[in-house]
MMTF fields as JSON, N, C-alpha, C and O atoms, coordinates in Angstrom:
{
  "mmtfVersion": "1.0.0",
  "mmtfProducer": "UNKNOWN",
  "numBonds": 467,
  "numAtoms": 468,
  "numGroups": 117,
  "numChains": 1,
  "numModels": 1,
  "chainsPerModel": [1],
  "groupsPerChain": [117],
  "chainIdList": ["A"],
  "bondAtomList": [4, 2, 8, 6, 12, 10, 16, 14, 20, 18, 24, 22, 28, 26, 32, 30, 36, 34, 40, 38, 44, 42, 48, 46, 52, 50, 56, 54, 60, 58, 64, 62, 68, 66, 72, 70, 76, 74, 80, 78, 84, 82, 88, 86, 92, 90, 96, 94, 100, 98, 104, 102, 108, 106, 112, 110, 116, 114, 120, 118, 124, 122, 128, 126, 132, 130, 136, 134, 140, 138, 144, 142, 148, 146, 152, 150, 156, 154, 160, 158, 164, 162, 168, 166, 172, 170, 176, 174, 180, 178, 184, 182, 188, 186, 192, 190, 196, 194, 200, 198, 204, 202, 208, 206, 212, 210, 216, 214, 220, 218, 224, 222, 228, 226, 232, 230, 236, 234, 240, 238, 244, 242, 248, 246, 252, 250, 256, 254, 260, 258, 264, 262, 268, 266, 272, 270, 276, 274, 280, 278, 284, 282, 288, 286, 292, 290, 296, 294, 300, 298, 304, 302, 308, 306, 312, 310, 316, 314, 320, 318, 324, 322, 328, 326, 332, 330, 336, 334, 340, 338, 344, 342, 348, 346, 352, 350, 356, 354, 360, 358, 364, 362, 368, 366, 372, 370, 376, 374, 380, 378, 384, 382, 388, 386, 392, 390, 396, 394, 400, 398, 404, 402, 408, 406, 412, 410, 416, 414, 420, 418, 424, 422, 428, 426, 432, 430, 436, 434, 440, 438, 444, 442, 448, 446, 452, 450, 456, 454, 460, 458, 464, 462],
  "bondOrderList": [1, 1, 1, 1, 1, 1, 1, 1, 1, 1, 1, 1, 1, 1, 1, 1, 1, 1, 1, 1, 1, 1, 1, 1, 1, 1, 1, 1, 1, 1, 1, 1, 1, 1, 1, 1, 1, 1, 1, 1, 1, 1, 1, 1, 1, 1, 1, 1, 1, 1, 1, 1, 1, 1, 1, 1, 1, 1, 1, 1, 1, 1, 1, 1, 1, 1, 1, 1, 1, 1, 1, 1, 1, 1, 1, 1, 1, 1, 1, 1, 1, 1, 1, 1, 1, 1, 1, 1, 1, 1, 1, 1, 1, 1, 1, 1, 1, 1, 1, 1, 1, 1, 1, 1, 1, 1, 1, 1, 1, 1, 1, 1, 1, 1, 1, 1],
  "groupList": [{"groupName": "UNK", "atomNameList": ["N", "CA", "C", "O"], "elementList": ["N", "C", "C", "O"], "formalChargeList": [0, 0, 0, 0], "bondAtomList": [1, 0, 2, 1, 3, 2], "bondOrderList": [1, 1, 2], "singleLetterCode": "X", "chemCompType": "L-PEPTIDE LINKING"}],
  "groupTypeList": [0, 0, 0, 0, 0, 0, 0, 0, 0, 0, 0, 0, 0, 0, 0, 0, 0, 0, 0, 0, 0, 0, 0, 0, 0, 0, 0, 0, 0, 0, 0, 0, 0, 0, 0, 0, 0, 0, 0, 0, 0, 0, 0, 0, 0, 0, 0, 0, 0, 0, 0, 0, 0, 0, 0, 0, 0, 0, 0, 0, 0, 0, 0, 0, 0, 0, 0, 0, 0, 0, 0, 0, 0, 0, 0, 0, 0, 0, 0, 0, 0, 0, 0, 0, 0, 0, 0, 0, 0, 0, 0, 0, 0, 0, 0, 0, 0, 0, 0, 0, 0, 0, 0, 0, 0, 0, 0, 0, 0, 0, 0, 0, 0, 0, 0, 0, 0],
  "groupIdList": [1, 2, 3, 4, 5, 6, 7, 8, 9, 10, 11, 12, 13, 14, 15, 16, 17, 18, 19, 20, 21, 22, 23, 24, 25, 26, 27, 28, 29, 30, 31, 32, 33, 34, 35, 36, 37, 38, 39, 40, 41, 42, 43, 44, 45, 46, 47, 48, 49, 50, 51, 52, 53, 54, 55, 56, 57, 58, 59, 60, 61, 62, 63, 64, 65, 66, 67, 68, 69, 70, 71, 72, 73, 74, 75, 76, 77, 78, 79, 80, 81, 82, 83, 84, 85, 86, 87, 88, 89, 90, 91, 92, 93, 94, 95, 96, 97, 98, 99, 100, 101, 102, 103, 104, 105, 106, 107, 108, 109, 110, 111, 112, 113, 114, 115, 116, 117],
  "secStructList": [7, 3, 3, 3, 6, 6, 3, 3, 3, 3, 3, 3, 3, 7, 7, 6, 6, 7, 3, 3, 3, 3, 3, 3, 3, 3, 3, 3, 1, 1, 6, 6, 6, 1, 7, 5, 7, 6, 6, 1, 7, 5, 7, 6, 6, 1, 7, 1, 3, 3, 3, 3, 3, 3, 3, 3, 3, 1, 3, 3, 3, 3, 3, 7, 7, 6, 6, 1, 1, 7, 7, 6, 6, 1, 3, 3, 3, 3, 3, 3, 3, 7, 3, 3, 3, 7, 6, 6, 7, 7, 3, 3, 3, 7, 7, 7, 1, 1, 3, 3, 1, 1, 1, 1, 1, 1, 7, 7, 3, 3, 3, 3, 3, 3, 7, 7, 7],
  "xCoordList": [-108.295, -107.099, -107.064, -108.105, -106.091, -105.85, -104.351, -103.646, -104.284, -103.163, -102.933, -103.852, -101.669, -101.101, -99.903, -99.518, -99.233, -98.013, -96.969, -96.497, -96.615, -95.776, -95.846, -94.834, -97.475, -97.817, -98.9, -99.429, -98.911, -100.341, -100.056, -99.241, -101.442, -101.787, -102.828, -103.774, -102.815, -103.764, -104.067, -103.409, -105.059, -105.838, -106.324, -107.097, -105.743, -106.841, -107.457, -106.768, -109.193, -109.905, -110.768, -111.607, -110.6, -111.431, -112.826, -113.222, -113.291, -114.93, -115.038, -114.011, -116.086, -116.465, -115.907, -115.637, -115.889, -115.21, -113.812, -113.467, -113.072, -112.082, -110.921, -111.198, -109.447, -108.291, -107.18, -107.327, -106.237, -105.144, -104.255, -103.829, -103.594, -102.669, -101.482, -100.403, -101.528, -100.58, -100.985, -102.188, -100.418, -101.09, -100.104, -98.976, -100.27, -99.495, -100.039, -101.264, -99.499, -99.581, -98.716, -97.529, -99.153, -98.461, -99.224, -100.441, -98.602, -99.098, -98.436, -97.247, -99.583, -99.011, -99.463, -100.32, -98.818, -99.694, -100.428, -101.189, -99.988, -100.42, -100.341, -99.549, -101.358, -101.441, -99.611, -99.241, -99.009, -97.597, -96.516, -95.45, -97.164, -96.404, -96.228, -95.271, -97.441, -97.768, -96.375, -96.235, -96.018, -95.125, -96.155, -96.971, -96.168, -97.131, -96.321, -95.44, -96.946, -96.208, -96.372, -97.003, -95.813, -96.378, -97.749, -98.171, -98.617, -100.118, -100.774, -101.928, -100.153, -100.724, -101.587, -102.624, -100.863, -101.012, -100.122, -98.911, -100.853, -99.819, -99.158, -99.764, -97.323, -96.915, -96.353, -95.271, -97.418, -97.529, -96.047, -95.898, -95.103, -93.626, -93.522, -93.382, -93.547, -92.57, -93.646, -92.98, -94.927, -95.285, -94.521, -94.145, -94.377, -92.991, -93.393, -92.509, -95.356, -95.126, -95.69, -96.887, -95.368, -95.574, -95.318, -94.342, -96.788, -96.435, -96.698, -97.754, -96.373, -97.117, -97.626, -96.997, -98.704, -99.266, -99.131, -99.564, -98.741, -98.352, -98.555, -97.641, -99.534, -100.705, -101.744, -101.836, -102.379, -103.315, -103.943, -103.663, -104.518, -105.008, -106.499, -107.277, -106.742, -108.039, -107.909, -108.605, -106.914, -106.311, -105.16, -104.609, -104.415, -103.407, -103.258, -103.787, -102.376, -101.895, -100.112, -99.051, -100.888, -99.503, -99.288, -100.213, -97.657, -97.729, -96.435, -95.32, -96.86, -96.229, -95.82, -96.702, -94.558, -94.33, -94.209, -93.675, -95.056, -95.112, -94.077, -94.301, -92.793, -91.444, -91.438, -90.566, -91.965, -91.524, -92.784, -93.011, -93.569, -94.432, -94.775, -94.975, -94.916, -95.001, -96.238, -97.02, -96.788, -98.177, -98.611, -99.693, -97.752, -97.732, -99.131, -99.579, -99.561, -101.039, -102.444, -103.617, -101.95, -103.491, -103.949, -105.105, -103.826, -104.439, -103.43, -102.523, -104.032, -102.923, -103.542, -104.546, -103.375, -103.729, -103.28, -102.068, -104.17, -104.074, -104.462, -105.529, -103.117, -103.615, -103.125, -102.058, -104.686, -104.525, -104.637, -105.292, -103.764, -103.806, -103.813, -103.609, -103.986, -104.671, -104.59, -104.553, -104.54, -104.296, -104.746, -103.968, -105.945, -107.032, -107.136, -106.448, -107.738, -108.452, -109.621, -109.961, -110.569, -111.596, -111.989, -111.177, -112.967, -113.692, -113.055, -112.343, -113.174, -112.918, -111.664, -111.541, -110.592, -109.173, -108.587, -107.574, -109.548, -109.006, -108.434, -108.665, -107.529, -106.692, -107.297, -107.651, -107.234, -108.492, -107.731, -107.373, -107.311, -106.517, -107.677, -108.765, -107.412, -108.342, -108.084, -107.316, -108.395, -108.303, -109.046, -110.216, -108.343, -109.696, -110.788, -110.735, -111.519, -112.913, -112.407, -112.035, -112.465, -111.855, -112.319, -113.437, -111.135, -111.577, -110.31, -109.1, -110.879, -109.913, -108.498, -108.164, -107.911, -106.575, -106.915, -106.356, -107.837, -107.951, -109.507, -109.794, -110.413, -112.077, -111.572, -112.276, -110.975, -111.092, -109.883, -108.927, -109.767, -109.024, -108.877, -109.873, -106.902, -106.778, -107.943, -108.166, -108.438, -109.613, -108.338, -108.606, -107.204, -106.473, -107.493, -108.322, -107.307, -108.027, -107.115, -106.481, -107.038, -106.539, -107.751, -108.615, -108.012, -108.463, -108.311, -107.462, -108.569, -108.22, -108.669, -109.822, -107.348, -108.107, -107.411, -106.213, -108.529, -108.333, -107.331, -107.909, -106.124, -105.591, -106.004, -106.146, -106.212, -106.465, -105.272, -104.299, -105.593, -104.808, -103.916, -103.187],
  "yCoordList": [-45.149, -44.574, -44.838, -44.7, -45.16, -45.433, -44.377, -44.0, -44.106, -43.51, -44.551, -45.149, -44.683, -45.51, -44.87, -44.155, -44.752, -43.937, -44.333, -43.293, -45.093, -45.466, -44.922, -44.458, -44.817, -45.019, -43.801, -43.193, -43.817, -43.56, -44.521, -44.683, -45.053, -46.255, -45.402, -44.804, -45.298, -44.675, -46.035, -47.028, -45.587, -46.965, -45.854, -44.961, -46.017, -45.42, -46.355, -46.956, -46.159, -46.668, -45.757, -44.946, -45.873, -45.122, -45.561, -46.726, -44.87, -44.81, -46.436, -46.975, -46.862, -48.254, -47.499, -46.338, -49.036, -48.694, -48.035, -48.206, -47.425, -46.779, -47.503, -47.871, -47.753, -48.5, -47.346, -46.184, -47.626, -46.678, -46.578, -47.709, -45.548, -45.735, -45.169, -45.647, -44.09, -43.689, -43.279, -43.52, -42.629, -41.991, -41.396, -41.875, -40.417, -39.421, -39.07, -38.946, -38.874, -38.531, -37.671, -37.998, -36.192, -35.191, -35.293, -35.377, -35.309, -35.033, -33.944, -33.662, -33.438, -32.311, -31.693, -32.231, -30.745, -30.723, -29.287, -28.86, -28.656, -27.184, -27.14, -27.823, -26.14, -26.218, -25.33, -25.245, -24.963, -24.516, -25.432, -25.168, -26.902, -27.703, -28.649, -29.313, -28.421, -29.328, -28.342, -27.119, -28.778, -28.145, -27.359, -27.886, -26.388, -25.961, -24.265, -23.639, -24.012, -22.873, -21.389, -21.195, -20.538, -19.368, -19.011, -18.107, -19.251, -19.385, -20.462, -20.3, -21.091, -21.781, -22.716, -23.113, -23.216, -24.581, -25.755, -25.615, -27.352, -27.976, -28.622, -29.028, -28.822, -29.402, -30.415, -30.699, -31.319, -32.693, -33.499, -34.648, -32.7, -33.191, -33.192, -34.368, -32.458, -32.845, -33.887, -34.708, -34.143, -34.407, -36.002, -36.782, -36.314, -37.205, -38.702, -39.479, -39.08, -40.366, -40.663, -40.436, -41.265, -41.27, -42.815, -43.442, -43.429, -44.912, -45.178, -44.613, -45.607, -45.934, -47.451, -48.449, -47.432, -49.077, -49.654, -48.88, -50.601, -51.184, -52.82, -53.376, -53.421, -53.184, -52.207, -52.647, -51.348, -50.537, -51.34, -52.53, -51.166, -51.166, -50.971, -50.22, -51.824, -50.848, -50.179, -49.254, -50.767, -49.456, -49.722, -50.654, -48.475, -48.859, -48.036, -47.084, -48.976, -48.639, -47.386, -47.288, -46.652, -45.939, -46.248, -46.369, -46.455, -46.429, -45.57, -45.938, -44.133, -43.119, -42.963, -42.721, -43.118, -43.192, -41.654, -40.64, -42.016, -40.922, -39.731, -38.669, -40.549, -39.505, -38.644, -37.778, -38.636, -37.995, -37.067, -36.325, -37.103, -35.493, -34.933, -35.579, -33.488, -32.924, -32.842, -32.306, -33.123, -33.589, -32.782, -33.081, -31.697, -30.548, -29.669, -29.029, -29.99, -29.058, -29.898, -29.578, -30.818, -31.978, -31.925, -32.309, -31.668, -32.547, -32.618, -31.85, -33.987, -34.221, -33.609, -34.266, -32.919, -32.491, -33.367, -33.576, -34.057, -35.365, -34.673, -34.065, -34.766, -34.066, -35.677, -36.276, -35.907, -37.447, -36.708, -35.675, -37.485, -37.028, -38.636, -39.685, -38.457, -40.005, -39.586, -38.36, -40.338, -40.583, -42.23, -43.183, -42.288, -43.171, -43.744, -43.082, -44.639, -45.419, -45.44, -45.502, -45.387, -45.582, -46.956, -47.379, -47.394, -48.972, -48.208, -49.044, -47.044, -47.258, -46.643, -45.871, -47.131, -46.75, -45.443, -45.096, -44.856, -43.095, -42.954, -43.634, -41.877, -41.665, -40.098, -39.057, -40.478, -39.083, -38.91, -39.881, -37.509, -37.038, -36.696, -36.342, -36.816, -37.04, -36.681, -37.519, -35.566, -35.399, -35.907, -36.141, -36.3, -36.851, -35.799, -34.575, -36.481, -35.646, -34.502, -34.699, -33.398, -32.728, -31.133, -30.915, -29.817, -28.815, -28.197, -28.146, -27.882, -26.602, -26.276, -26.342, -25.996, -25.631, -23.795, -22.989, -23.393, -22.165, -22.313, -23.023, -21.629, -21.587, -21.288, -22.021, -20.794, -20.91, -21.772, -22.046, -22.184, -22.398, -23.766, -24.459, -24.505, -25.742, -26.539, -26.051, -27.391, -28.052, -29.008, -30.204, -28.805, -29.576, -29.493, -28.6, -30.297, -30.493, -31.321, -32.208, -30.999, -31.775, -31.78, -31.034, -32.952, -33.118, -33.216, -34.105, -32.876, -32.827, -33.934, -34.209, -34.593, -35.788, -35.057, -34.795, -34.754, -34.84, -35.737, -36.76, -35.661, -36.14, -36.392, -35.427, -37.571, -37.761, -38.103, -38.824, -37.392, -37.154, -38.279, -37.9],
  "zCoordList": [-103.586, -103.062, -101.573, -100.93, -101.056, -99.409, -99.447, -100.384, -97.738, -97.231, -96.058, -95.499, -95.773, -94.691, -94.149, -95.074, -93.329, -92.836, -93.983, -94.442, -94.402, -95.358, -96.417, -96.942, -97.19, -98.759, -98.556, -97.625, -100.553, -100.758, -102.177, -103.086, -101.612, -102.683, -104.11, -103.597, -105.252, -105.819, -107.204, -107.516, -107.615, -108.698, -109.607, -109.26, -110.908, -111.348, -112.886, -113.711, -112.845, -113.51, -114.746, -114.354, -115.788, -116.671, -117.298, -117.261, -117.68, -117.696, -118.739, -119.152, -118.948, -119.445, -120.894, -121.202, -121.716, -122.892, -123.226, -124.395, -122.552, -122.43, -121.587, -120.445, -122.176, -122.152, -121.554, -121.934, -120.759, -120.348, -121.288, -121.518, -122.164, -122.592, -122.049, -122.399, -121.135, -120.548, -119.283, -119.18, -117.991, -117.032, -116.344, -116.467, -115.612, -114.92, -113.752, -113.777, -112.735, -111.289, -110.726, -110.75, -110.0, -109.23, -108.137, -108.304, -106.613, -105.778, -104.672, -104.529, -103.952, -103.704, -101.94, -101.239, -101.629, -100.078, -100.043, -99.175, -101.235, -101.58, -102.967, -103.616, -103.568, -105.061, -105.424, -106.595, -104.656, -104.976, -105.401, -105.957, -104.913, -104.824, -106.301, -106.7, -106.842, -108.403, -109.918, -109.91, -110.405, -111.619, -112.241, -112.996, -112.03, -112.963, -113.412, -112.824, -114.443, -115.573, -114.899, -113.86, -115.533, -114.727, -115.339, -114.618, -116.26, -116.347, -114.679, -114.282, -114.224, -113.277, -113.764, -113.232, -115.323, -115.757, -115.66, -115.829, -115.297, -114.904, -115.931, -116.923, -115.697, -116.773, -116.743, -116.23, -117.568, -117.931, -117.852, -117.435, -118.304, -119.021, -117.044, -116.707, -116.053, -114.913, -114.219, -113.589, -114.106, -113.648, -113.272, -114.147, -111.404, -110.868, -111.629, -111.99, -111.882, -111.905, -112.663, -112.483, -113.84, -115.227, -115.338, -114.923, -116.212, -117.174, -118.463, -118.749, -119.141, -120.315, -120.503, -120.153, -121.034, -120.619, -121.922, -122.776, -122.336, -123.894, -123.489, -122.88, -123.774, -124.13, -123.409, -122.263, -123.51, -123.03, -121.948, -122.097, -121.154, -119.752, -119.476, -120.065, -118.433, -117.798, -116.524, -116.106, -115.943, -114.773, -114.745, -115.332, -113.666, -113.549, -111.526, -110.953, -111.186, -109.846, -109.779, -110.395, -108.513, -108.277, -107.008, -106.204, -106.614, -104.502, -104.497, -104.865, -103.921, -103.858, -102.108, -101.284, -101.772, -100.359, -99.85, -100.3, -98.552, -97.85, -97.068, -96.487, -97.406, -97.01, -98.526, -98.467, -99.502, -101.036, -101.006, -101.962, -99.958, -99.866, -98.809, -97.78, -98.888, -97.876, -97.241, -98.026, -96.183, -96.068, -94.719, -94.214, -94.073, -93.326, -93.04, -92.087, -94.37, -94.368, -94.318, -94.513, -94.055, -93.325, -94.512, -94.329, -95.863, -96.698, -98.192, -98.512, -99.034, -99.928, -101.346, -101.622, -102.012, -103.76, -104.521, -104.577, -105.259, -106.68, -107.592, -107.676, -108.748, -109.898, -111.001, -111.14, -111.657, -112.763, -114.113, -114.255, -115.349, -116.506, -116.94, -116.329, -117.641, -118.86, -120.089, -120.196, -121.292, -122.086, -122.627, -122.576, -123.062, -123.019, -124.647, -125.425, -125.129, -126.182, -125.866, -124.684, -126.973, -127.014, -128.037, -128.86, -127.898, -128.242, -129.97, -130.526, -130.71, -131.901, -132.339, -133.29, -131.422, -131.057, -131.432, -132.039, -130.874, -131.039, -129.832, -128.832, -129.966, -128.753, -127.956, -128.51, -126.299, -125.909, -124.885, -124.218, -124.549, -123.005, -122.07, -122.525, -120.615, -119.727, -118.563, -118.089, -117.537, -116.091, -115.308, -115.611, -113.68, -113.079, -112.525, -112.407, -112.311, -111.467, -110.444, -109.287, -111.047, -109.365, -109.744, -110.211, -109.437, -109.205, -110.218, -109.998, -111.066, -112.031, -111.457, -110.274, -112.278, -111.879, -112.053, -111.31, -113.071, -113.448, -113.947, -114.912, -113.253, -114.244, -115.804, -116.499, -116.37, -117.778, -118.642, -117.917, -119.871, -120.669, -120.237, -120.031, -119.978, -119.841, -118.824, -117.716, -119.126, -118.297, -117.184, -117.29, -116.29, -115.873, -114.435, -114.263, -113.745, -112.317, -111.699, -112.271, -110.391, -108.861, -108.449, -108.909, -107.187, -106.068, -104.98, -104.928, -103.793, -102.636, -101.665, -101.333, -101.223, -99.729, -98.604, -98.494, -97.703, -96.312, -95.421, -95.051, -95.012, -93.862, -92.487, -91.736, -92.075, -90.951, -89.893, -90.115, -88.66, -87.698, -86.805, -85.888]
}
C-alpha cells in the first residue's frame, strides 16, 4: 500500500494457494466513518469499492483518490473483505490482518496506517 497526495494505492494478495474471487474495500479516517450496522458490524453490501475477478486472481489493485476521504485525523482505517478459492475450489470469505471491529462474534477487522505530515 502507498499514499501520495493524490492516491492511495492498495494491492491486495492472498495467502499461497488461494485465488481472488471477489474483494471489497472501505476506507476510513475514523471507525465512524466505515458503513457499519448499529451492532458496529461492517456492511459488506455498502462497502464504496467492490470487484469481482472472473477469472479469479491472485491479487488485485485498488487507487482510491485522496479528495474521496477524509484524512483530518492523521491516520487512514482499511477495512479488506475477500472472497477467495482454494487449490480444491471451495469458496472461503476472508478479512485482512488487522484489529476487530468488535472482540466477539463477526471476525470483520480494519487496520490502521499512520499519516505522515
Amino acid at each position: 500500500m502507498s499514499v501520495s497526495e493524490a492516491d492511495v494505492d492498495i494491492v491486495i494478495t492472498p495467502a499461497a494457494r488461494f485465488l481472488l474471487l471477489e474483494s471489497r474495500v472501505a476506507l476510513a479516517g475514523a471507525l465512524d466513518g466505515f458503513p457499519l450496522s448499529e451492532a458496529r458490524v461492517p456492511r459488506l453490501g455498502l462497502f464504496p469499492y467492490v470487484e469481482e475477478h472472473h477469472p479469479p486472481v491472485e491479487r488485485a489493485s485498488y487507487r482510491v483518490p485522496t479528495s474521496a476521504l477524509d484524512l483530518q485525523s492523521g491516520e487512514l482505517l482499511i477495512s479488506v473483505h475477500a472472497s477467495m478459492l482454494d487449490e480444491l475450489e471451495e469458496e472461503h470469505g476472508a478479512w485482512a490482518a488487522g484489529t476487530r471491529f468488535r472482540p466477539e462474534g463477526m471476525p470483520a477487522t480494519y487496520f490502521v496506517l499512520p499519516l505522515q505530515e
